[in-house]
Steps between C-alpha positions, in 0.01 A plus 500: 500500500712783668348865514756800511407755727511798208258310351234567788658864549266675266203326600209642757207388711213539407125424692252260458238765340816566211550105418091494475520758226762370301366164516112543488317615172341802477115553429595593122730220476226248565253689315752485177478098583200472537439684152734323334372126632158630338701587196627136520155323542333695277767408190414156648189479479463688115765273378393155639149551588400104511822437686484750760103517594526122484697484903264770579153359312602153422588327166196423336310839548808682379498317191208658330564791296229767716774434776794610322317815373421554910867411579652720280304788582575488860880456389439838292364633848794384694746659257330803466506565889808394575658721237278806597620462902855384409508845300360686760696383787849556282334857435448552904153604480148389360538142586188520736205473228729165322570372836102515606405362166736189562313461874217477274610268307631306737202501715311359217676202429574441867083523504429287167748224602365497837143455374587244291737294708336164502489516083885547498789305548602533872856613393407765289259633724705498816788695253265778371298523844858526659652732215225725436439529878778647609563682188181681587607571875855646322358704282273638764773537757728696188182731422575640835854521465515681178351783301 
């Protein structure tokens, strides 16, 4: 491949610190992903309840029917958060309160899965544990970042 020098006329350096911010996401731009992977799980979970709590709770216990009612309540949680901080991040203020109430969240099934480790399947518990983990620590690493 042969590049014409014209080509390269119009271009300029730039420094390190520039490529870093064209490259690297911004606090907002991981808060919108994180709000919109809880948007995700929580349509997940209120749509296949048995399926989804079954990696996380295992197969038999997700069968009965008190489960599902559980499942899909947390999915209505999920959704509900993710839609209030996605909203408030795209509006460039008031995320704080929905970002705090997903460390909440978070922290709680990071806590219940923990608790109850040796009752689940190892998969599913190393996945929340790992997921809800360090979704808590980004959330509150972002509640410092933003308003």
């Amino acid at each position: 491949m042969r590049f014409e020098a014209s080509a390269l006329a119009g271009l300029k350096p730039c420094s390190s610190s520039e490529v870093y911010r064209a490259v690297m996401p911004t606090s907002r731009d991981l808060a919108r992903a994180q709000a919109l992977g809880r948007v995700a799980a929580g349509v997940a979970l209120m749509l296949a309840p048995g399926r989804v709590a079954g990696v996380w709770i295992g197969a038999r216990p997700a069968s009965r029917r008190g489960t599902a009612v559980i499942t899909t309540a947390t999915g209505a949680r999920d959704l509900g958060l993710g839609l209030g901080t996605a909203r408030a991040v795209g509006q460039g203020y008031g995320s704080g309160p929905w970002i705090l109430a997903g460390v909440l969240a978070d922290a709680a099934d990071l806590a219940a899965t923990w608790r109850a480790r040796h009752d689940l399947p190892t998969l599913g518990a190393a996945g929340v544990t790992l997921l809800a983990g360090s979704s808590t620590l980004l959330g509150l690493w972002l509640r410092t970042q933003l308003d």
